[in-house]
Each structure stands twice: as structure tokens, then as C-alpha cells.
N, C-alpha and C positions, 0 to 999 in steps of 0.2 A: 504494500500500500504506500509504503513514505517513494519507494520509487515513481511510482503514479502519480503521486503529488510534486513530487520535481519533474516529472514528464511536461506534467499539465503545465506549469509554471513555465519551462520549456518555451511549450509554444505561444503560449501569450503573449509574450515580452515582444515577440518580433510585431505584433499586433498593433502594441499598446505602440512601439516607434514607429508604422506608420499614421497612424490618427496623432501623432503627435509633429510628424513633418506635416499633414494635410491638413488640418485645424486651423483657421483661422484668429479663432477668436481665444483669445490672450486666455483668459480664465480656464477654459476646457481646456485649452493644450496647458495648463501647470496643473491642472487635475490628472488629465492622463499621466503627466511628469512624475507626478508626486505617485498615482497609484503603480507605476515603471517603476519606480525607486523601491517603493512596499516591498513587491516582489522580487525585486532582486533581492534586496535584504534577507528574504522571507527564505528565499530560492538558496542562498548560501550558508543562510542556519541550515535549512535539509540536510544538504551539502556534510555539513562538518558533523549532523548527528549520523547520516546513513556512512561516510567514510570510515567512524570510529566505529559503527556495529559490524563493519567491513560489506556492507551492501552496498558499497560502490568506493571503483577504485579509479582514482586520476591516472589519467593518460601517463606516459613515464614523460618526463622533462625532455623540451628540447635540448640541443647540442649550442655553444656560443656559435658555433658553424650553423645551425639550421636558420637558428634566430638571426643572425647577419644576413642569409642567402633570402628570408621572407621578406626582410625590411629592404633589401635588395629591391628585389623583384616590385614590393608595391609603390616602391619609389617610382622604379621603371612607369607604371600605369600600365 
């Protein structure tokens, strides 16, 4: 279940940043901002309680070489 609820949280977020590029009006987009931020929040306690029951495990760390070769790259465009 706590993976389902970081799923869910998941795919929100990308949601919540577009209605927050497309909104116009000032007030709604710091709504959506602020319920974005909630979630993240929310989305990285999960995070740190499902890591420690060991029901979910981070990717292994990039290399100082992968990390150069992405920052490379998105430089490029």
C-alpha cells in the first residue's frame, strides 16, 4: 500500500506542473504551487519511511563521469 501511495503521488506532480505553467491567474497557480510542494514533501517522507522498511531501494548513485556526460549533453540542447 505505502508503494501505491508514492505511485499515486508519482503521477500527480507532473499534473499539478502543468496547470501551474497554464494558469493564468496569480492565486490558482500559488494554490496548485503550494498543493506541488505538499506533495512533494509528502512524496519524500514515503520515501524515507518505505527505504528504511526496505520496500524501496534508490537507484545506485551516478559516476562524477555520468553526472558531467548529462550536464554535458543538456547543455548541448
Amino acid at each position: 500500500m505505502l508503494i501505491s501511495i508514492f505511485y499515486l503521488i508519482n503521477c500527480q506532480i507532473p499534473a499539478y506542473q502543468t496547470a501551474i505553467s497554464e494558469t493564468e491567474n496569480m492565486q490558482l497557480r500559488q494554490t496548485f504551487q503550494q498543493i506541488r510542494n505538499n506533495d512533494e514533501s509528502f512524496q519524500y517522507e514515503l520515501f524515507k519511511v518505505a527505504n528504511a522498511k526496505g520496500y524501496y531501494k534508490p537507484a545506485q548513485k551516478a559516476t562524477v563521469t555520468e553526472v558531467q556526460t548529462l550536464k554535458t549533453e543538456l547543455q548541448q540542447g
